[in-house]
N, C-alpha and C positions, 0 to 999 in steps of 0.2 A: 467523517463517516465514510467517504470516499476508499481513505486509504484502508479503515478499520475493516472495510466490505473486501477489500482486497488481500490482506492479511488471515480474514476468515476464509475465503476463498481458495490461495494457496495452500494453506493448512491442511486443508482435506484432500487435496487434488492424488498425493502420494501419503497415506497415514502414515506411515513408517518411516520418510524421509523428511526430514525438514526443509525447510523453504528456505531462499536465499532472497534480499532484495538485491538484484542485481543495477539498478538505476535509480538513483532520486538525485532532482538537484541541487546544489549545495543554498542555492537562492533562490531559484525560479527558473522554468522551462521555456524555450524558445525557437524563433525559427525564425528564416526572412519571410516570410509571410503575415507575421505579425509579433505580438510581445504580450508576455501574461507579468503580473504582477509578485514583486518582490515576497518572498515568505517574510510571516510577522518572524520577530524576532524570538526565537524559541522554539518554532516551529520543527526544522531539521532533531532538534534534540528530541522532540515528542515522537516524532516519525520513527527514530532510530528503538527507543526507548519503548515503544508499542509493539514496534515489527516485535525485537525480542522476547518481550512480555509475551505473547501470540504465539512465541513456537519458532522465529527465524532463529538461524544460525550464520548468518553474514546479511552484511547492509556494504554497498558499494558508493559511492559517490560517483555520477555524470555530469557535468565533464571533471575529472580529475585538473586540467588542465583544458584551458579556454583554447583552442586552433585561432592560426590567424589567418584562415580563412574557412569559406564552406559556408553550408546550410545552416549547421545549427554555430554560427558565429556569437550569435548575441544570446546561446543558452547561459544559463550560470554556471561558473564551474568556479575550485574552491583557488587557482591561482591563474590568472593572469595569462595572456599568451608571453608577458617577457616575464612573468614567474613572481610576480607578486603577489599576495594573500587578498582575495578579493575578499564582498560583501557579507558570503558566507563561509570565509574561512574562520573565523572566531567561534559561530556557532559548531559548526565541525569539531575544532578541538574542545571545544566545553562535550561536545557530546564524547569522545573517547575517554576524557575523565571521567565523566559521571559513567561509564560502560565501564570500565575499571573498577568505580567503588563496589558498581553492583555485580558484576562478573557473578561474585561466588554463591548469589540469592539464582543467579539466571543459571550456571550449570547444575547448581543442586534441587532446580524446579523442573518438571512441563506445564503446558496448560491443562488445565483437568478439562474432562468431558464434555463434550456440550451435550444438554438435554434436548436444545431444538434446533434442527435442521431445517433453513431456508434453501430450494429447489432454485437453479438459475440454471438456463437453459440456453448454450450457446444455440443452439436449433431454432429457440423460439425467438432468440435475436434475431438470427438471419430472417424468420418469419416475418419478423416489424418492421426488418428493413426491407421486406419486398412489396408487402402490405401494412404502408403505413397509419392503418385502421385511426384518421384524422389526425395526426402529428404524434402518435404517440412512441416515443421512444423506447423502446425495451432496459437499456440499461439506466436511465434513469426514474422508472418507475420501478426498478428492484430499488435503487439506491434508497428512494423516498418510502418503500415499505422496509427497508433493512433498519433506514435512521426510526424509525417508528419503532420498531423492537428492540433495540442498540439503547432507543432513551428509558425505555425499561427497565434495562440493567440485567435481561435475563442475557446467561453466557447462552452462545449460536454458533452454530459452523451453515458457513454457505458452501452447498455440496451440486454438483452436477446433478443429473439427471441421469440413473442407473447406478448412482453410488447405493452400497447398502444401508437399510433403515436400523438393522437391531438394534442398535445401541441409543436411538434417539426417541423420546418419548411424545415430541409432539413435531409435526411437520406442516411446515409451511410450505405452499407450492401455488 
């Protein structure tokens, strides 16, 4: 639901323009500060396969290649620093097949309308982060009302704050 909020997100940001994912990575994200956990198996395919579904027009892979050195050393990336197919170089190519079969359903679609617009407020971010009104986080208390409406099944666009309403019949805010 993370990525799904963010997909919705982009989408509106430019109507007219479509969104690019510019970074995911091919296995899991990292840093010398600590280490997050390997994507299930399948995962990158759904990522790729949603973004599009949603309206992107380009999904990029980070790290393309793993550095043999720096900060983000232990991110995932789909080869190796001596150039070997790591952990998620298999799901990567399964996902440019399966983006091939479906190519011609993706250029000959968009995503239809959304009826409801959820409000996310970089503003009232900054707000939670200055006044953290008892722990509460701003963007994880969108996330937790987003997946609340997402398990619905009604289609949404999550739109800034001073986007226009015409087209949307009910608003969440």
């Amino acid at each position: 639901h993370q990525m799904l909020m963010n997909y919705d997100l982009w989408r509106t940001i430019k109507k007219d323009t479509p969104f690019w994912v510019m970074e995911t990575g091919a296995s899991h994200s990292g840093c010398l500060l600590g280490y997050s956990r390997v994507h299930r198996q399948g995962f990158i395919i759904a990522e790729a396969v949603a973004a599009y579904a949603m309206g992107a027009t380009g999904f990029s892979y980070w790290l393309f290649r793993q550095p043999r050195s720096g900060a983000e050393l232990p991110h995932g990336a789909l080869l190796s620093s001596y150039g070997r197919p790591t952990i998620g170089f298999a799901d990567a190519a399964e996902t440019g097949r399966l983006l091939k079969r479906i190519e011609p359903v993706l250029q000959g679609s968009t995503p239809i309308p959304a009826e409801l617009a959820i409000t996310y407020s970089d503003k009232a971010r900054a707000y939670f982060m200055t006044e953290p009104l008892e722990g509460i986080e701003y963007r994880w208390k969108m996330l937790d009302f987003y997946k609340n409406i997402l398990d619905t099944g009604i289609h949404r666009d999550v739109i800034h704050e001073g986007c226009g309403l015409e087209n949307y019949k009910i608003l969440f805010t």
